[in-house]
C-alpha positions, 0 to 999 in steps of 0.5 A: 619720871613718868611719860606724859603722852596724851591720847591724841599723841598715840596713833592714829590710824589702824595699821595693818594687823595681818603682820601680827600673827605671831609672837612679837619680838620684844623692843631692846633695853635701850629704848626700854629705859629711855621711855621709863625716863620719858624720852618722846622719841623712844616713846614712838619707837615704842608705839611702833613697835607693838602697835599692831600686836595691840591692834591685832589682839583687840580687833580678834577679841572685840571685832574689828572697828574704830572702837579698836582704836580708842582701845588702843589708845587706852593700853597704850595710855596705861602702859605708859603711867606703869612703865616707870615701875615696869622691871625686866627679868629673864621671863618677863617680856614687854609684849606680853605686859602689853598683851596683859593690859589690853586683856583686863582692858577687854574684860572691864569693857565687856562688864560694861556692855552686853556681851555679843558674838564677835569676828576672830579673824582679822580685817582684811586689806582690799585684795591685790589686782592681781589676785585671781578672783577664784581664789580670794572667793575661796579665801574670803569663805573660810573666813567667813565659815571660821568667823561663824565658828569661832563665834561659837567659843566661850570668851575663856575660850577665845581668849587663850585660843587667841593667846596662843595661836595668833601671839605665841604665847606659852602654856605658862605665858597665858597661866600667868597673864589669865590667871588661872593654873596652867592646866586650865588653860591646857583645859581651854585650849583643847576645848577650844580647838576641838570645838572648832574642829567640830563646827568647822567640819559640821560648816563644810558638811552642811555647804 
């Protein structure tokens, strides 16, 4: 039985993203099954579950907006028309589906658009009161100096980049969800490091 959620259904407001910054733990087989058979209370479950590993992969690679949300909205949409016919095995993980939607989700809408440069890093929530103004100054230039730096990587780049150091996925993860053979995504992910590495370094020399 296919879920019959709508998109007004979905959530509403962006969450807070800076909890996604690492793997997402998968949801367990019993609310799993109860979404493939419909169940609406699952399906929230669900939602809440990966919504901010969703939210937190599409603001890094499309910035952050209220473009994400009609995005997320749409993964989430697509995942529910497929899970139904979404079979779990030993290395095959929820989040990482998900992550596999949202990632040809991405490419169909840059065929669609000019491609633009882009801020990876997160949005970032209003600092504390009690933050020591020094110190959110500090952090808000390396931020701003990544943001300019990762700017600079090719979308295959970016991607794996993305995959990697912000979800946790494996070599092997990212080969099967880009595509490509693992030893090119090693390929990317080097170049990638090494070209932050020296933007970054060329961003401090010339500060």
């Amino acid at each position: 039985m296919a879920l019959a959620l709508t998109a007004a259904e979905l959530p509403g407001a962006s969450p807070d993203i800076t909890e996604a910054t690492s793997r997402t733990g998968d949801i367990d087989d019993v609310t799993l099954r109860a979404c493939q058979l419909g169940d609406r209370r699952a399906a929230g479950r669900f939602i809440r579950h990966y919504q901010h590993m969703v939210f937190a992969f599409l603001s890094r690679m499309v910035g952050p907006g209220p473009h994400v949300e009609d995005l997320a909205q749409e993964v989430f949409l697509r995942a529910y028309r497929a899970l139904p016919r979404f079979e779990r095995r030993p290395n095959t993980r929820v989040s990482t589906w998900l992550l596999t939607i949202a990632t040809r989700l991405v490419r169909d809408r840059r065929r669609k658009r000019s491609p633009v440069l882009l801020p990876l890093h997160e949005e970032t929530a209003l600092p504390s009161p009690n933050a020591h103004p020094e110190r959110e100054r500090q952090r808000r230039e390396i931020a701003e100096a990544f943001e300019r730096a990762a700017s600079q990587l090719s979308e295959e780049q970016r991607l794996v980049f993305v995959l990697a150091e912000f979800h946790g996925l494996s070599m092997q993860e990212i080969a099967d969800l880009v595509g490509v053979p693992g030893n090119t995504v090693k390929t990317r992910l080097h170049r990638a490091r090494q070209r932050l590495r020296e933007l970054l370094g060329s961003l401090r020399e010339t500060d």
